[in-house]
Biotite code that builds the C-alpha atoms (Angstrom):
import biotite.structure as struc

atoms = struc.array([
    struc.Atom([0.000, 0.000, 0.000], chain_id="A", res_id=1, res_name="UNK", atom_name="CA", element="C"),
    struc.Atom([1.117, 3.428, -1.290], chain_id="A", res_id=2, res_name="UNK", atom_name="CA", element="C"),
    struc.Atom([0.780, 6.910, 1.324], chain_id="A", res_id=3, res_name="UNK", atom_name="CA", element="C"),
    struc.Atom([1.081, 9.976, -0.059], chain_id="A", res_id=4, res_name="UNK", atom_name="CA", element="C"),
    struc.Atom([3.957, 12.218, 1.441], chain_id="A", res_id=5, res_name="UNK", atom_name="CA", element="C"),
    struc.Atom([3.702, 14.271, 4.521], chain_id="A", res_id=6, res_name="UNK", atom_name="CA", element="C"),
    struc.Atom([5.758, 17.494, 5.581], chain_id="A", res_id=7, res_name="UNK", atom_name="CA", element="C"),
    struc.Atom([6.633, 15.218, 8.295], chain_id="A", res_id=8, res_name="UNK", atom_name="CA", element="C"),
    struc.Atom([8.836, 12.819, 6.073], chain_id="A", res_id=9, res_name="UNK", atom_name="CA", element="C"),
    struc.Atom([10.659, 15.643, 4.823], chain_id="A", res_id=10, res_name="UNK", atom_name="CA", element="C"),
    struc.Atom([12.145, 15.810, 8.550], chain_id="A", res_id=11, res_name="UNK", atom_name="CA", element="C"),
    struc.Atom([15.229, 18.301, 8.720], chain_id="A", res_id=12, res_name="UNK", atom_name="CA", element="C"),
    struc.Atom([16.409, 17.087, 4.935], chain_id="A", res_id=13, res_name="UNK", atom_name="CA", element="C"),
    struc.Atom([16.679, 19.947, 2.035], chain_id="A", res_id=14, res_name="UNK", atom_name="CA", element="C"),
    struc.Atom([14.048, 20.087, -0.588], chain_id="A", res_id=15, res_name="UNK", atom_name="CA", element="C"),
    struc.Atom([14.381, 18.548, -4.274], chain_id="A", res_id=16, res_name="UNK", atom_name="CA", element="C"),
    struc.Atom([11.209, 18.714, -5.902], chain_id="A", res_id=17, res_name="UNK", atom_name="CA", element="C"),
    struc.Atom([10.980, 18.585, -9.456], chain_id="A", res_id=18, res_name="UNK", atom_name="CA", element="C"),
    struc.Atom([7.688, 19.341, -11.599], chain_id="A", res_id=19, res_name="UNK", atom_name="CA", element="C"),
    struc.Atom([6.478, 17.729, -15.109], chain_id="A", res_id=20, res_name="UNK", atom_name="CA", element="C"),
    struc.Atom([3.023, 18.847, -14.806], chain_id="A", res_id=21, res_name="UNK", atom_name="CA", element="C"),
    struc.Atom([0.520, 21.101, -13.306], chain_id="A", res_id=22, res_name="UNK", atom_name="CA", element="C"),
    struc.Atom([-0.977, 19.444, -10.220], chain_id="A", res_id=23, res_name="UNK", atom_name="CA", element="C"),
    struc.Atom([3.197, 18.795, -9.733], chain_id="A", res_id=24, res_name="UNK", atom_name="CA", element="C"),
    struc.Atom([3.900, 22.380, -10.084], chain_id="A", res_id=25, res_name="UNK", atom_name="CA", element="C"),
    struc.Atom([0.651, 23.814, -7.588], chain_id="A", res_id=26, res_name="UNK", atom_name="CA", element="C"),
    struc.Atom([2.981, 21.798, -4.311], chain_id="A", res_id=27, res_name="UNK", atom_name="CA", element="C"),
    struc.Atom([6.434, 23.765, -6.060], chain_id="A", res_id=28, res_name="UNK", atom_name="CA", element="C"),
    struc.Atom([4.414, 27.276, -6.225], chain_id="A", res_id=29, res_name="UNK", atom_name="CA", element="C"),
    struc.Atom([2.897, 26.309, -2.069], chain_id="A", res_id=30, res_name="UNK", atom_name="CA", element="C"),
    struc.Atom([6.676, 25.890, -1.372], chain_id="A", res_id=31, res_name="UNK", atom_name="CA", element="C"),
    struc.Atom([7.919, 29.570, -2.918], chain_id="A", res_id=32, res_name="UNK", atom_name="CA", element="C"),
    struc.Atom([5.456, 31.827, -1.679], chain_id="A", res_id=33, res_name="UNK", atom_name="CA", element="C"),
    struc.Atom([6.721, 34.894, 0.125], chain_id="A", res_id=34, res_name="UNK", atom_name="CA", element="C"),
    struc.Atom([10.339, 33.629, -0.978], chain_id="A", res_id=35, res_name="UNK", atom_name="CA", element="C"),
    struc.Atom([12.674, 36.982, -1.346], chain_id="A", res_id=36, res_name="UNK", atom_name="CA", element="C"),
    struc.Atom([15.490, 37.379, -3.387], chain_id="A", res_id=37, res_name="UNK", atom_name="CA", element="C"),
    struc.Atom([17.372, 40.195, -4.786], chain_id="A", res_id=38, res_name="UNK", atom_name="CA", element="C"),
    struc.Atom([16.418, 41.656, -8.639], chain_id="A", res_id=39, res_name="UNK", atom_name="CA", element="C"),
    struc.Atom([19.851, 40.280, -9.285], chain_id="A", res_id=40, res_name="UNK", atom_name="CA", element="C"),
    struc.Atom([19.485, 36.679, -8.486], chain_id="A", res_id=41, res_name="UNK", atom_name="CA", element="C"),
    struc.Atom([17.732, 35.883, -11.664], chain_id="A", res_id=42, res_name="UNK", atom_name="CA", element="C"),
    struc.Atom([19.317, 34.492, -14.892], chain_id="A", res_id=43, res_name="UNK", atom_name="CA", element="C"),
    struc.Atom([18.706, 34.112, -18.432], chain_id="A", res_id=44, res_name="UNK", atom_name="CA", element="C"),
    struc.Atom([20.925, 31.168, -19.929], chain_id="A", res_id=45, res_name="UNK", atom_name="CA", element="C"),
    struc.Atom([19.619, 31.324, -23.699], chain_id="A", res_id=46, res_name="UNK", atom_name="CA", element="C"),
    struc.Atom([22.076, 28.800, -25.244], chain_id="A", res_id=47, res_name="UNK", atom_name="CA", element="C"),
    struc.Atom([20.987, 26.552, -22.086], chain_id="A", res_id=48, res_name="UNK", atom_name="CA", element="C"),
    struc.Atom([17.397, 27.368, -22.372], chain_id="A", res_id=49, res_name="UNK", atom_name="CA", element="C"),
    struc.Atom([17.207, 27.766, -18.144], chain_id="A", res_id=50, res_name="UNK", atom_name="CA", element="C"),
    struc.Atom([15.929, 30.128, -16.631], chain_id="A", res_id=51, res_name="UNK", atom_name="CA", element="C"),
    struc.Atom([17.084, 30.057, -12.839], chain_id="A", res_id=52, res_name="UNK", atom_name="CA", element="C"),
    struc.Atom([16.388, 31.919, -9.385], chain_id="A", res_id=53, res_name="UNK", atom_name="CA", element="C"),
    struc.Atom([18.399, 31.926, -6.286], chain_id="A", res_id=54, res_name="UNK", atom_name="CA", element="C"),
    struc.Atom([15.599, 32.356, -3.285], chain_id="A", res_id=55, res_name="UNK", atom_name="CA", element="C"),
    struc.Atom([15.346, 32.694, 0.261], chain_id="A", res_id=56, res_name="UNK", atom_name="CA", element="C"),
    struc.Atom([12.244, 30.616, 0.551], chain_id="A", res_id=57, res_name="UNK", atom_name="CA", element="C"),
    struc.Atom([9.862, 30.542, 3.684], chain_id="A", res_id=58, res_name="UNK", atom_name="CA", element="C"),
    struc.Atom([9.944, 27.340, 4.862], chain_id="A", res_id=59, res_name="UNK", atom_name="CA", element="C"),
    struc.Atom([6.010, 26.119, 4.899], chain_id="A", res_id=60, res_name="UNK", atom_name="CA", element="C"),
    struc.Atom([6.804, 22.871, 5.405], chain_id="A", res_id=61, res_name="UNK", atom_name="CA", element="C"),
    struc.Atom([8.251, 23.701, 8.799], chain_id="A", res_id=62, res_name="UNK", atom_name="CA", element="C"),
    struc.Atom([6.089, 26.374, 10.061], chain_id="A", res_id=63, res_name="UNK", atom_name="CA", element="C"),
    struc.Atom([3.945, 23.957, 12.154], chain_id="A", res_id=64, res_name="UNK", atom_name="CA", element="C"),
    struc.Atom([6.948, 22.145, 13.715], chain_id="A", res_id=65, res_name="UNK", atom_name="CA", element="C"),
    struc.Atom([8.883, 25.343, 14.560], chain_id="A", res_id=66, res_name="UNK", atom_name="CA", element="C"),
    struc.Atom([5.503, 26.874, 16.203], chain_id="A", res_id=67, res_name="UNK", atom_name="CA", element="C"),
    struc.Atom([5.128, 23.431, 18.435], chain_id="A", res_id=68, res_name="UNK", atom_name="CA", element="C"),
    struc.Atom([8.539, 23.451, 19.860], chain_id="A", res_id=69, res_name="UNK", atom_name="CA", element="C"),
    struc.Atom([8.998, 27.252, 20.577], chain_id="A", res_id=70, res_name="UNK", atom_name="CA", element="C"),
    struc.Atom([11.322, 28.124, 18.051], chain_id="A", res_id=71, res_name="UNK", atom_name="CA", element="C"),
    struc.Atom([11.646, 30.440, 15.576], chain_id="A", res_id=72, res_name="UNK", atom_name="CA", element="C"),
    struc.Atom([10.801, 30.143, 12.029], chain_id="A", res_id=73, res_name="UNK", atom_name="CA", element="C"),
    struc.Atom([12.877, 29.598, 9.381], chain_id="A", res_id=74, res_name="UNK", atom_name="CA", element="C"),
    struc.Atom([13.836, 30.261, 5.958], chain_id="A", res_id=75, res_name="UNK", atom_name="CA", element="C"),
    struc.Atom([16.585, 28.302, 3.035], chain_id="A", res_id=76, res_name="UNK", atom_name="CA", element="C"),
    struc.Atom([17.934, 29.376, 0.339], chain_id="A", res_id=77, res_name="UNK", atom_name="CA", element="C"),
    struc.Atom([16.739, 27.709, -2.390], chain_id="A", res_id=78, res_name="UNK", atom_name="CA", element="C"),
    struc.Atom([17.405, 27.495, -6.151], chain_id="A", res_id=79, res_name="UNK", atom_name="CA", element="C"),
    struc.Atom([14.220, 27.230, -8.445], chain_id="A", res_id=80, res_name="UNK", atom_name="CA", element="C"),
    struc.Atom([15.478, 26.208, -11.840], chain_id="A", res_id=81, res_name="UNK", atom_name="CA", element="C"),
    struc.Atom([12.969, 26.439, -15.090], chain_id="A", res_id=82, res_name="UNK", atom_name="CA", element="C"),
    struc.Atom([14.360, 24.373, -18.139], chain_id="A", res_id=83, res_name="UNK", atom_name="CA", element="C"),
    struc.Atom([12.882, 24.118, -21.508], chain_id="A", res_id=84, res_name="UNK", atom_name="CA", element="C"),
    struc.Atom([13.016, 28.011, -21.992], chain_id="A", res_id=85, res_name="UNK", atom_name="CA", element="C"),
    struc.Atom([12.005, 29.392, -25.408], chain_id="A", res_id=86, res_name="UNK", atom_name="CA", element="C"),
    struc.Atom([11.671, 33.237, -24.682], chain_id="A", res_id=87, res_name="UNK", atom_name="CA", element="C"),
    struc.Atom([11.976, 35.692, -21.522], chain_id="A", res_id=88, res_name="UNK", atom_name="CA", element="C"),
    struc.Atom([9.704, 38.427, -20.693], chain_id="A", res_id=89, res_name="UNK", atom_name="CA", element="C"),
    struc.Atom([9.368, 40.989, -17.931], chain_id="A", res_id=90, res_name="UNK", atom_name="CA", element="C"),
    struc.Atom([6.407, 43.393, -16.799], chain_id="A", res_id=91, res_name="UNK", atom_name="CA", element="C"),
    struc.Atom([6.941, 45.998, -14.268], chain_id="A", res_id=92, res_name="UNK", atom_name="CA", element="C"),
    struc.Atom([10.167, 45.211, -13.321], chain_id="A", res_id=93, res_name="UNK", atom_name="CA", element="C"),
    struc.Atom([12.239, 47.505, -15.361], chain_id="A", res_id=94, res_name="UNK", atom_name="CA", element="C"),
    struc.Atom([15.709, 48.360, -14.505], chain_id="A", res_id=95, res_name="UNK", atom_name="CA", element="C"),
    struc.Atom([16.345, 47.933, -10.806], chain_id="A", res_id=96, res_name="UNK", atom_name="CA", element="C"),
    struc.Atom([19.436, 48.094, -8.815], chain_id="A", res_id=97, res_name="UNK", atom_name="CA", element="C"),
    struc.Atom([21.204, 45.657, -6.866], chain_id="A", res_id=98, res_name="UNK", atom_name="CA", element="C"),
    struc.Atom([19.590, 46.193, -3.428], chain_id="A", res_id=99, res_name="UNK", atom_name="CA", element="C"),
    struc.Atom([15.840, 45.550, -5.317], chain_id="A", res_id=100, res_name="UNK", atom_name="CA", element="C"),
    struc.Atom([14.385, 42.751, -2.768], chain_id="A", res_id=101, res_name="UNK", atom_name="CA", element="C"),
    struc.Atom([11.510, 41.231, -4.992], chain_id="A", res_id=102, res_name="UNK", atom_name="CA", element="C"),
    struc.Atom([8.981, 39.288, -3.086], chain_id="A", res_id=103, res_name="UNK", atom_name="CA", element="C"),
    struc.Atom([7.780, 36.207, -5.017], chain_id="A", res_id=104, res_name="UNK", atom_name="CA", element="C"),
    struc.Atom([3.334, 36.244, -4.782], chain_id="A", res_id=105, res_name="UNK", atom_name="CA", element="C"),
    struc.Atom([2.412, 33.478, -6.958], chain_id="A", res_id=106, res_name="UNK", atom_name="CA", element="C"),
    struc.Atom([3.628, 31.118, -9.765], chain_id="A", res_id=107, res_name="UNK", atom_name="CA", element="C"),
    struc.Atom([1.614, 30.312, -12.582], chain_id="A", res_id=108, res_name="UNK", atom_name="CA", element="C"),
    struc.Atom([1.340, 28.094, -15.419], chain_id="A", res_id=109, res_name="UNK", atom_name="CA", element="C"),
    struc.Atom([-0.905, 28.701, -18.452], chain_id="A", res_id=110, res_name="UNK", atom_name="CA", element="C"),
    struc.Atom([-0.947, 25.888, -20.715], chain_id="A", res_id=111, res_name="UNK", atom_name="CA", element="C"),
    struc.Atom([-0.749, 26.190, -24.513], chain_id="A", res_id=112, res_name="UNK", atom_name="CA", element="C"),
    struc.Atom([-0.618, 23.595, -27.547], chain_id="A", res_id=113, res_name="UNK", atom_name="CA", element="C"),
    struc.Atom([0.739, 19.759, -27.000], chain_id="A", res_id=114, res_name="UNK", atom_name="CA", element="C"),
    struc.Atom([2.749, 20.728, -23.691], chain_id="A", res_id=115, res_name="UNK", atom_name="CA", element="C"),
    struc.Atom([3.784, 24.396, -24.646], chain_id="A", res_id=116, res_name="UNK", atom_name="CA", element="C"),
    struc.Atom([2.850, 26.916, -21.910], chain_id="A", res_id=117, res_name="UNK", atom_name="CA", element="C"),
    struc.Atom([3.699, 29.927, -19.900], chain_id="A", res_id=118, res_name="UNK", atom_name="CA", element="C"),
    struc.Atom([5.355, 30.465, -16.411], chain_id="A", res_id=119, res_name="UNK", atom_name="CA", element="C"),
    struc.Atom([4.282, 33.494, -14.696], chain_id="A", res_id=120, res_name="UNK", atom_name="CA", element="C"),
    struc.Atom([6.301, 34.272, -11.530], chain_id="A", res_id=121, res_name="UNK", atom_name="CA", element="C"),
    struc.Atom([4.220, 37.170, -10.002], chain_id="A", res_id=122, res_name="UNK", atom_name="CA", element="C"),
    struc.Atom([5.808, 39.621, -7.877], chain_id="A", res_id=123, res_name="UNK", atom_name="CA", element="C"),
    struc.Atom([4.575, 41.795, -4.668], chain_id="A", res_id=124, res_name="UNK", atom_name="CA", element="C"),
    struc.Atom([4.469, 45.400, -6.409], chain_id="A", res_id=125, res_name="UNK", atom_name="CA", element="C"),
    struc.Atom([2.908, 44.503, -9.704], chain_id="A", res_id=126, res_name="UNK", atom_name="CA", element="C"),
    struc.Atom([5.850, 43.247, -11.323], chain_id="A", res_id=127, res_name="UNK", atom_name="CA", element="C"),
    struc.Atom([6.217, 39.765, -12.887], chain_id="A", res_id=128, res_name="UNK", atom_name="CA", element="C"),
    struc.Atom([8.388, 37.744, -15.482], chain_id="A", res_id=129, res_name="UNK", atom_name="CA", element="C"),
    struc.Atom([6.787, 35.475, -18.285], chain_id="A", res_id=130, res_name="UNK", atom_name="CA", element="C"),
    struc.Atom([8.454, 32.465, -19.045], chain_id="A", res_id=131, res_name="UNK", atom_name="CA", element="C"),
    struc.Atom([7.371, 30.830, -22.581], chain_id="A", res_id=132, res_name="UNK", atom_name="CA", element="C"),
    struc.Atom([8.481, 26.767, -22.649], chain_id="A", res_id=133, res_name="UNK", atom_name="CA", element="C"),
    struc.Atom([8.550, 23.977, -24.596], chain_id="A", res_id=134, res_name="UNK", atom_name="CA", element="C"),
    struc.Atom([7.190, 21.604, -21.499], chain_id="A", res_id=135, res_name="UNK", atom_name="CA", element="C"),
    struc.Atom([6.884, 21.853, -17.954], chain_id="A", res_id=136, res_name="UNK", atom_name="CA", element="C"),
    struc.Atom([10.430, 21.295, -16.425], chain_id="A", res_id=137, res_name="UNK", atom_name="CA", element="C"),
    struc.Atom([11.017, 22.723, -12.845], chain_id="A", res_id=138, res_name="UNK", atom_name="CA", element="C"),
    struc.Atom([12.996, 21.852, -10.180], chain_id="A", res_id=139, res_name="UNK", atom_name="CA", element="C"),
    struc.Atom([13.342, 23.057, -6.987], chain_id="A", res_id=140, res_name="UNK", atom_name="CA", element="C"),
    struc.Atom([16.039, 22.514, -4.239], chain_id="A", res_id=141, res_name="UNK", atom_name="CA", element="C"),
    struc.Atom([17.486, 23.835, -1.032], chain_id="A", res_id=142, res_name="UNK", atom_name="CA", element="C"),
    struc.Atom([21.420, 25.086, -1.690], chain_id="A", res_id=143, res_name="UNK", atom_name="CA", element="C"),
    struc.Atom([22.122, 25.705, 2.193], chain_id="A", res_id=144, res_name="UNK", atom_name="CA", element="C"),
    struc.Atom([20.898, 25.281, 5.511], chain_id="A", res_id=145, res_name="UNK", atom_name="CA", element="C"),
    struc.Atom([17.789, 26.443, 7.019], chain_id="A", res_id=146, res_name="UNK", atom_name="CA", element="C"),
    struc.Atom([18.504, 29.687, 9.234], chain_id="A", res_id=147, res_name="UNK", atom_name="CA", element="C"),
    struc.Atom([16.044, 31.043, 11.894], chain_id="A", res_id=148, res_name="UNK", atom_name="CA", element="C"),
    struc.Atom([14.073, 34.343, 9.553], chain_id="A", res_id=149, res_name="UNK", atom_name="CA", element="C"),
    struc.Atom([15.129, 37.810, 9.993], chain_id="A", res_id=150, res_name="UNK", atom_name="CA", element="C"),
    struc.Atom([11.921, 38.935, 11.255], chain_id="A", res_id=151, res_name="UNK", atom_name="CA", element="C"),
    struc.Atom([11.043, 35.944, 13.806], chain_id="A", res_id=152, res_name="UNK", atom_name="CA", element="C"),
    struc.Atom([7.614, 35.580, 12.076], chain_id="A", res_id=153, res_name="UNK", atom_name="CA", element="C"),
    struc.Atom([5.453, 33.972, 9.161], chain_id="A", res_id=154, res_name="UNK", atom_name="CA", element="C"),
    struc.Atom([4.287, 36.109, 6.433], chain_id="A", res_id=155, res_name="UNK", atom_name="CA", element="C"),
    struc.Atom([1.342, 37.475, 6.360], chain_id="A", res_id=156, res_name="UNK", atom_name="CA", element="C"),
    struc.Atom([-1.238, 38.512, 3.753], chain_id="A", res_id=157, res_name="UNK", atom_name="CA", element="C"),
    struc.Atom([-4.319, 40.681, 4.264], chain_id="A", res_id=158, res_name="UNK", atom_name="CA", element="C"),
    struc.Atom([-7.225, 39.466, 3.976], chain_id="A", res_id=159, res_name="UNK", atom_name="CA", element="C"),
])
């Protein structure tokens, strides 16, 4: 008999989570909500058709644990890697400088003919960066440690 996974078998281990379809990429989008990085920690590889961002992701899957025992929450940094990249485009983003902290809303995909679609990483502040691809090809995975969040709390969203 087959369970499906629980936060709780994740334990203390990094994340790496890789998507091939949608209902695959809605758990990947749950993971990098709130997740922060700096305007600069996006790339374009064109010849590699990736597409790749280095985050400091909440860590959701952790919240509940951390609140039980007392301790603080925590973030990871994380990479979130896009493959299968035909074009790049940006909306509201413009040219920002290196100390631009971009605050990751939602991640969308919109599906177009036999696989094709469109990534749409959506941004606090109206901005957001369309991602045209030949399939659905994420992956996701923690690069460090966990470390206790700068501001000792969850994020929050109004309701």
């Amino acid at each position: 008999m087959t369970e499906d996974a629980r936060f709780e078998d994740g334990a203390e281990r990094p994340l790496r989570l890789k998507a091939e379809d949608a209902e695959d990429l809605s758990v990947l989008a749950a993971l990098v909500q709130d997740a922060v990085l700096p305007a600069t920690e996006m790339k374009w590889e064109r010849t590699r058709r990736r597409f790749s961002l280095l985050l400091n992701r909440f860590r959701w899957e952790d919240k509940v644990a951390a609140e039980q025992r007392g301790r603080g929450v925590e973030r990871v940094r994380a990479l979130l890697v896009v493959d299968d990249v035909l074009r790049v485009s940006q909306q509201g983003l413009g040219e920002r400088d290196a100390d631009t902290v971009l605050s990751i809303l939602t991640l969308n995909f919109e599906p177009g003919d036999d696989g094709t679609g469109r990534f749409v990483v959506t941004f606090a502040g109206d901005g957001a960066i369309a991602l045209d691809v030949e399939a659905v090809n994420l992956t996701l995975q923690d690069v460090t440690r966990p470390y206790l969040a700068p501001s000792g709390r969850s994020p929050g969203h109004p309701e």
